[in-house]
C-alpha positions as a printed NumPy array, in Angstrom:
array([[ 20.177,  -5.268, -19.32 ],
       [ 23.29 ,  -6.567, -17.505],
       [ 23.058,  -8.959, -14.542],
       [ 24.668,  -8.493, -11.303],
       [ 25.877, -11.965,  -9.903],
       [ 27.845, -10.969,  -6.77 ],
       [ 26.48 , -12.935,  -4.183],
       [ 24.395, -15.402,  -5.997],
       [ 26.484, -18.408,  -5.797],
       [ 26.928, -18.354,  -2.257],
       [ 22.584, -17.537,  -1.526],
       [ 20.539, -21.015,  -0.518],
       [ 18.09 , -21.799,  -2.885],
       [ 14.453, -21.516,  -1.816],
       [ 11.538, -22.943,  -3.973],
       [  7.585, -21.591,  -2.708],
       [  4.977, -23.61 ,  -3.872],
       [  1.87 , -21.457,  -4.228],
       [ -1.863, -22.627,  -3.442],
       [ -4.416, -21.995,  -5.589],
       [ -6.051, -19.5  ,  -3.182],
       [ -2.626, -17.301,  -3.872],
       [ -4.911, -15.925,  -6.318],
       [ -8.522, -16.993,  -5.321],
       [ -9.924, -16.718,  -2.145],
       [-13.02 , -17.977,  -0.331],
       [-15.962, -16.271,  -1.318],
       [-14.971, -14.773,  -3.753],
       [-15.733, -14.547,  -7.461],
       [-12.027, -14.939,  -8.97 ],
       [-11.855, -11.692, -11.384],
       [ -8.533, -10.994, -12.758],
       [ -9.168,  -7.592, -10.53 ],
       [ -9.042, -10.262,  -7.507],
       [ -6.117, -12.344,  -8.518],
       [ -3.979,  -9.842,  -9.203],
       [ -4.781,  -8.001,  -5.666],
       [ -4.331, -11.252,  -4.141],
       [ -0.977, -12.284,  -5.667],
       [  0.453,  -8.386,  -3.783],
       [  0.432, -10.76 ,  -0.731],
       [  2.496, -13.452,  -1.158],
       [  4.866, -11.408,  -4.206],
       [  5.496,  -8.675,  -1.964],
       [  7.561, -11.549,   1.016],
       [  8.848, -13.378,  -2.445],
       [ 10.29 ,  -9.879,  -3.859],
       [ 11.818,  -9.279,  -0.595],
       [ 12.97 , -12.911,  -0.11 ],
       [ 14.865, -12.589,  -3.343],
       [ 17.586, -10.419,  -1.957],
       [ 19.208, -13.103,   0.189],
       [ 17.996, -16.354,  -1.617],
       [ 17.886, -17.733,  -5.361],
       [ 14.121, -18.393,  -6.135],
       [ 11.864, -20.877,  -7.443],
       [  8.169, -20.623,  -7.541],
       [  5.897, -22.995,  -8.368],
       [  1.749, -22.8  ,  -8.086],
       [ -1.899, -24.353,  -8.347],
       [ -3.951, -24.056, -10.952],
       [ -7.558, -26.088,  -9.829],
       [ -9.993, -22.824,  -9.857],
       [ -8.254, -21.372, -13.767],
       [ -7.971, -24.923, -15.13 ],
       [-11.779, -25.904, -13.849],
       [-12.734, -22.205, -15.14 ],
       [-11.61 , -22.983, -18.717],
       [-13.141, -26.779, -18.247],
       [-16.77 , -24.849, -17.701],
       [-15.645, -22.577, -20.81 ],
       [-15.596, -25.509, -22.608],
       [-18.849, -27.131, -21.793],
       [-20.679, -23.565, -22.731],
       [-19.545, -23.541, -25.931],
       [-20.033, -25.979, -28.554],
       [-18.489, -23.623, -31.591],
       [-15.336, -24.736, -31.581],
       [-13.464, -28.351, -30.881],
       [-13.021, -29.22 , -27.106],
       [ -9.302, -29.498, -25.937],
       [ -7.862, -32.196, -24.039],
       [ -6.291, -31.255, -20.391],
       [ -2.996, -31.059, -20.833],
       [ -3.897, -28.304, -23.529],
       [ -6.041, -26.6  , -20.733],
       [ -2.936, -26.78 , -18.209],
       [ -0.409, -25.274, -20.666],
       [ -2.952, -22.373, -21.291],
       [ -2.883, -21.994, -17.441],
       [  0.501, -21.952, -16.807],
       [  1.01 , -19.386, -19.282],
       [ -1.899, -17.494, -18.178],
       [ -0.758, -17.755, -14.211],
       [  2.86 , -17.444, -14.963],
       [  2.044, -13.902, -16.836],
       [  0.05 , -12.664, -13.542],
       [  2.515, -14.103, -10.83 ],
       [  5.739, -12.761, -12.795],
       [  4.091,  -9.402, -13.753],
       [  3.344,  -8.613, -10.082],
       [  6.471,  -9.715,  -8.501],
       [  8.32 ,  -7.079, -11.04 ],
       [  5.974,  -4.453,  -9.568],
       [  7.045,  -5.42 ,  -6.181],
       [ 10.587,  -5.567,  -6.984],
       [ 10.575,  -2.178,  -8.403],
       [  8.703,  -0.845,  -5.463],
       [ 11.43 ,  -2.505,  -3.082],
       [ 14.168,  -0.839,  -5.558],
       [ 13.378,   1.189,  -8.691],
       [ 16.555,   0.602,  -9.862],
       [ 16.15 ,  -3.601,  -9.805],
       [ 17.445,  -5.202, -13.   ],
       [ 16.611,  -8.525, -11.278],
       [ 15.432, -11.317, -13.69 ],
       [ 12.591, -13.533, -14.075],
       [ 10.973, -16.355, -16.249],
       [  8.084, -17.965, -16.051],
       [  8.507, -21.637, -17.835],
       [  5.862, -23.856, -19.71 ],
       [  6.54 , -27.137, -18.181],
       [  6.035, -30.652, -18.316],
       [  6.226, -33.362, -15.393],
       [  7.004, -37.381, -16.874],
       [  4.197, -39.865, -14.901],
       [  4.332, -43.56 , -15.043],
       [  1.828, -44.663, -17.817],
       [  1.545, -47.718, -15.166],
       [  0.828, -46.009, -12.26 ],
       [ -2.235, -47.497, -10.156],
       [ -3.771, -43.754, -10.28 ],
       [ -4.935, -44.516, -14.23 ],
       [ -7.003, -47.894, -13.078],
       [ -9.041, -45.73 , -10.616],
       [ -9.189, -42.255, -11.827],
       [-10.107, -40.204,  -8.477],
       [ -9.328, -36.332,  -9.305],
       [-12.853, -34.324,  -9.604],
       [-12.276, -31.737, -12.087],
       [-14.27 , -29.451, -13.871],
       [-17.576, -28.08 , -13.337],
       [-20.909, -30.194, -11.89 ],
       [-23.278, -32.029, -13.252],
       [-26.743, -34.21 , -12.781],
       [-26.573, -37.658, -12.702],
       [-28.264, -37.784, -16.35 ],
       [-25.641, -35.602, -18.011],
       [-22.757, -37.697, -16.149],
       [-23.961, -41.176, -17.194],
       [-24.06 , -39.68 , -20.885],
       [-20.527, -38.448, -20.253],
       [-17.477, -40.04 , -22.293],
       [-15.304, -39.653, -19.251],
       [-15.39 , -41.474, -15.748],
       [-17.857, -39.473, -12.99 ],
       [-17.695, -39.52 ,  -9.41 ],
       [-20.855, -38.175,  -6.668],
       [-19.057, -35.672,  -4.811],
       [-20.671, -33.408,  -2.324],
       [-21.192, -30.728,  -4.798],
       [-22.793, -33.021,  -7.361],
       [-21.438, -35.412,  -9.88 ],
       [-17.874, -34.146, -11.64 ],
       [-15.571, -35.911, -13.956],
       [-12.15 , -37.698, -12.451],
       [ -8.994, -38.474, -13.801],
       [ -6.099, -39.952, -12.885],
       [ -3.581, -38.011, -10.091],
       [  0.089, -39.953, -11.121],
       [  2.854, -39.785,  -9.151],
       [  5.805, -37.185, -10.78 ],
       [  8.894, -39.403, -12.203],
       [ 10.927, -36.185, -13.155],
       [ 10.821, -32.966, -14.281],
       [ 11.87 , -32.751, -17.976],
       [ 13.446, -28.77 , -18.048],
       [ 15.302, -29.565, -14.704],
       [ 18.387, -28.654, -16.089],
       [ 16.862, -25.457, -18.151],
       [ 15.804, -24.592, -14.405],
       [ 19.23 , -25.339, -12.796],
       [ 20.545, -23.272, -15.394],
       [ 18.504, -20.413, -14.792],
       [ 18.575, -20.24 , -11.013],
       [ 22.592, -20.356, -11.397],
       [ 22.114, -17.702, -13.542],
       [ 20.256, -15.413, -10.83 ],
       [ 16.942, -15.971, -12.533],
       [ 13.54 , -16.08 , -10.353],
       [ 11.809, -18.848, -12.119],
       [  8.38 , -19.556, -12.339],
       [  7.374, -22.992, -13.299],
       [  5.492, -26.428, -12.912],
       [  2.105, -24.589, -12.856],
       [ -0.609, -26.728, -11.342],
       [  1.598, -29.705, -10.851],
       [  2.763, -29.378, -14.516],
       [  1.858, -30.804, -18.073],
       [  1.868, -34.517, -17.036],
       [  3.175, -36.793, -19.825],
       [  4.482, -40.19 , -20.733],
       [  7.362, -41.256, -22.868],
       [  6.803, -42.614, -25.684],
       [ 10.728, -44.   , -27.033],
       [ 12.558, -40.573, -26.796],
       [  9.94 , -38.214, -27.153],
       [  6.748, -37.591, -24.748],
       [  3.157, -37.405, -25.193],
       [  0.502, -35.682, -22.622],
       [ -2.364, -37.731, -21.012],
       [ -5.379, -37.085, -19.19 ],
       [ -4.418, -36.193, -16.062],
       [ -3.798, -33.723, -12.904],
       [ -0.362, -34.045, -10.927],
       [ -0.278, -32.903,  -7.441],
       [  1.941, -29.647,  -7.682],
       [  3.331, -30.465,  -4.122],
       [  4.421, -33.482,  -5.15 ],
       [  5.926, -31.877,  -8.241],
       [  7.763, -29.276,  -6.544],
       [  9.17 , -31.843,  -3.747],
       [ 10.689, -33.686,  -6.981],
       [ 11.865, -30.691,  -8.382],
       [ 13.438, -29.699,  -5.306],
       [ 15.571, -32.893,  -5.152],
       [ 16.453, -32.953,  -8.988],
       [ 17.786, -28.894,  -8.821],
       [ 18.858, -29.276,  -5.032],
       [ 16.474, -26.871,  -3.958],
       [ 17.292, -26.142,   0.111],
       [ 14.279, -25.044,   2.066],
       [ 10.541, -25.377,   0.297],
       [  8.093, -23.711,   1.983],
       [  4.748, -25.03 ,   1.255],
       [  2.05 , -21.77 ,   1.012],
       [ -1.491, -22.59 ,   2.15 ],
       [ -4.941, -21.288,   3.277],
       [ -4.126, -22.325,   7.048],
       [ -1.236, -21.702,   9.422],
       [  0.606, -24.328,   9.206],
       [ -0.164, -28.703,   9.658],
       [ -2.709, -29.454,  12.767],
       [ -3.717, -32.359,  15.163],
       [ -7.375, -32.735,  15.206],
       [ -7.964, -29.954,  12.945],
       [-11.413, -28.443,  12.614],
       [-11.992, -30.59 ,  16.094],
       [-12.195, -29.853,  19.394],
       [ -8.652, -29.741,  20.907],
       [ -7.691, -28.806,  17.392],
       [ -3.296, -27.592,  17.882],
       [ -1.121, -26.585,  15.676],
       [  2.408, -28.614,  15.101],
       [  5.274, -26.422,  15.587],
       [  8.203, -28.804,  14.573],
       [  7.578, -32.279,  13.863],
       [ 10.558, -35.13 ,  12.449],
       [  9.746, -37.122,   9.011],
       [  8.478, -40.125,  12.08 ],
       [  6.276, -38.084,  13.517],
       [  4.681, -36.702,  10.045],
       [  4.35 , -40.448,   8.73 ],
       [  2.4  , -41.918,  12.07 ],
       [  0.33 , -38.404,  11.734],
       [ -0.246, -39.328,   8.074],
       [ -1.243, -43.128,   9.507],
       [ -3.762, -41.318,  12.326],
       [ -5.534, -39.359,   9.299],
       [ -4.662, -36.062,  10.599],
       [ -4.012, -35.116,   7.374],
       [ -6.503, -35.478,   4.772],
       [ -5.475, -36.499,   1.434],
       [ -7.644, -34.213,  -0.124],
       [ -5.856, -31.194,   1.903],
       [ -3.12 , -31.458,   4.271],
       [ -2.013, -35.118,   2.957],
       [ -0.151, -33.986,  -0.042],
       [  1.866, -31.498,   1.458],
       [  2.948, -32.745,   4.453],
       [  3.682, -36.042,   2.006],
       [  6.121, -33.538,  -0.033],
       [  7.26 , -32.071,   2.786],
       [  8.819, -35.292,   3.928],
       [ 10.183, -36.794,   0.677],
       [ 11.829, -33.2  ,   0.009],
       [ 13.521, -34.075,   3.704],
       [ 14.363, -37.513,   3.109],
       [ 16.154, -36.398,  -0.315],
       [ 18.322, -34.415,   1.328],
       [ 16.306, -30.923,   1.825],
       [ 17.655, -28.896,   4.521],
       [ 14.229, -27.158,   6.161],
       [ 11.034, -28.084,   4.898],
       [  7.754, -25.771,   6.067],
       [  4.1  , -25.705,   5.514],
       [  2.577, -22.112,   6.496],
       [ -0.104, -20.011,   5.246],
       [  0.352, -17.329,   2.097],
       [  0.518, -14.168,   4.424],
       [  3.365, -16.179,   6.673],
       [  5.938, -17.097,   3.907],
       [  8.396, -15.189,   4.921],
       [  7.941, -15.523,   8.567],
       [  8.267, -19.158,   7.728],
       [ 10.957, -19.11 ,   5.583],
       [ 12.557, -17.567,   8.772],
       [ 11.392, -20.191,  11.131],
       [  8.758, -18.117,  12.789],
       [  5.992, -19.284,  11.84 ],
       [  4.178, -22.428,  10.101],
       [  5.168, -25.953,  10.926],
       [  8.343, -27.125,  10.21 ],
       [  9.265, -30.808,   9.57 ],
       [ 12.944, -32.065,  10.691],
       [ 15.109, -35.252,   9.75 ],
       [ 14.731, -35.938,  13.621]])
């Protein structure tokens, strides 16, 4: 296969980071049948997107990585595996679905497309400091009683659904295949990587070693943006874009809003750090090192957004 790369130099780069209801919706049950309907939505605007930008995707991985987490607790036949294990199985696993149906969009756009695409295992450095290991906070996994969670070897938190294990939601340091990812997207590759927030791990002299933990995959794709000079992100969600008062009376959606405005928003507690938090948080560190457009919009609006028609877009001022 030979690779056409008139043009490609010249495109901006755009990196999409996927929610985890890209594949999962509300309601529903979350059969491969499901996700791979789903994923039509947001592939078909990427596929199209591709033609005047290079392309980064990154995604969530909460309702796969929680589904192999219950897996685990079913079955007592064979040895348990740690979480970064069950995060490199999803990225794999997610990777496969999201790169297998943007081909079939691409070739429906253009049956003659030779355009590339790979889907990278990948691994995010944390801080084995960081405050987030002294007071794990991430529920994970399935629910349990309080009996089975006080005979748990892992911290438990009450959370509406029930008592769940925690762990530990670091801060990303750096991305370690940056440059395998620079690489690629000067190459004309679509790349696929940092799946739910990626492998987190610590250094250990010059090699790494994973931990216990969940990285926000906002986050992750605001520093991956920086370190690969990424121009617009665009931030997919379940909602239309960031609100004021949302879910409230007098609930509006923000338009436009400078990295100020986010921050005293962030101070209010518009936006939840359970939710909205995170992403308008990347949104505004992707700005402040040295993004061009930043914009949170909802999966069917990506490309509207990426065109500035849609979502809420954050600006330098």
């Amino acid at each position: 296969m030979t690779l056409c790369t008139k043009g490609i130099s010249e495109r901006q780069t755009l990196l999409v980071a996927l929610g985890g209801n890209a594949l999962i919706r509300n309601g529903e049950e979350g059969t491969i049948e499901e996700q791979f309907a789903n994923l039509k939505v947001p592939m078909g605007q990427i596929a199209r997107l591709s033609r005047n930008y290079r392309v980064i995707i990154t995604h969530g991985n909460g309702p796969q990585v929680g589904n192999l987490l219950l897996q685990q607790e079913c079955c007592d036949a064979v040895p348990k595996l740690p979480l970064e294990i069950l995060v490199a199985q999803t990225q794999g696993q997610l990777g496969y679905m999201i790169e297998s149906t943007l081909e079939s969009e691409l070739l429906a756009l253009d049956p003659t497309s030779e355009q590339l695409i790979a889907s990278l295992v990948s691994y995010v450095v944390v801080d084995e400091e960081d405050p987030a290991f002294h007071d794990p906070s991430k529920p994970i996994g399935p629910v349990y009683s309080a009996e089975e969670a006080a005979r748990a070897h892992w911290p438990a938190r009450k959370t509406p659904k029930g008592y769940r294990r925690v762990v530990a939601s670091p801060r990303p340091i750096t991305i370690v295949e940056k440059r395998e990812i620079g690489k690629l997207i000067e190459m004309g590759f679509i790349v696929i990587c940092c799946g739910g927030g990626g492998i987190p791990v610590i250094r250990d002299g010059r090699a790494f070693h994973g931990v216990d933990a969940v990285i926000d995959k906002d986050l992750a794709s605001a520093k991956l943006a920086e370190e690969v000079g990424v121009d617009i992100l665009v931030i997919a969600t379940d909602v239309a874009g960031a609100f004021l008062h949302y879910g409230e009376p007098g609930e509006k959606l923000i338009d436009t809003m400078t990295v100020e405005e986010a921050l005293h928003h962030l101070d209010e507690g518009h936006f939840p750090a359970g939710s909205m938090g995170p992403k308008v948080e990347a949104a505004v560190q992707f700005m402040k090192n040295g993004g061009k457009r930043a914009v949170i919009a909802s999966i069917e609006d990506i490309e509207r957004g990426t065109g500035g028609k849609a979502g809420t877009e954050l600006t330098l001022s």
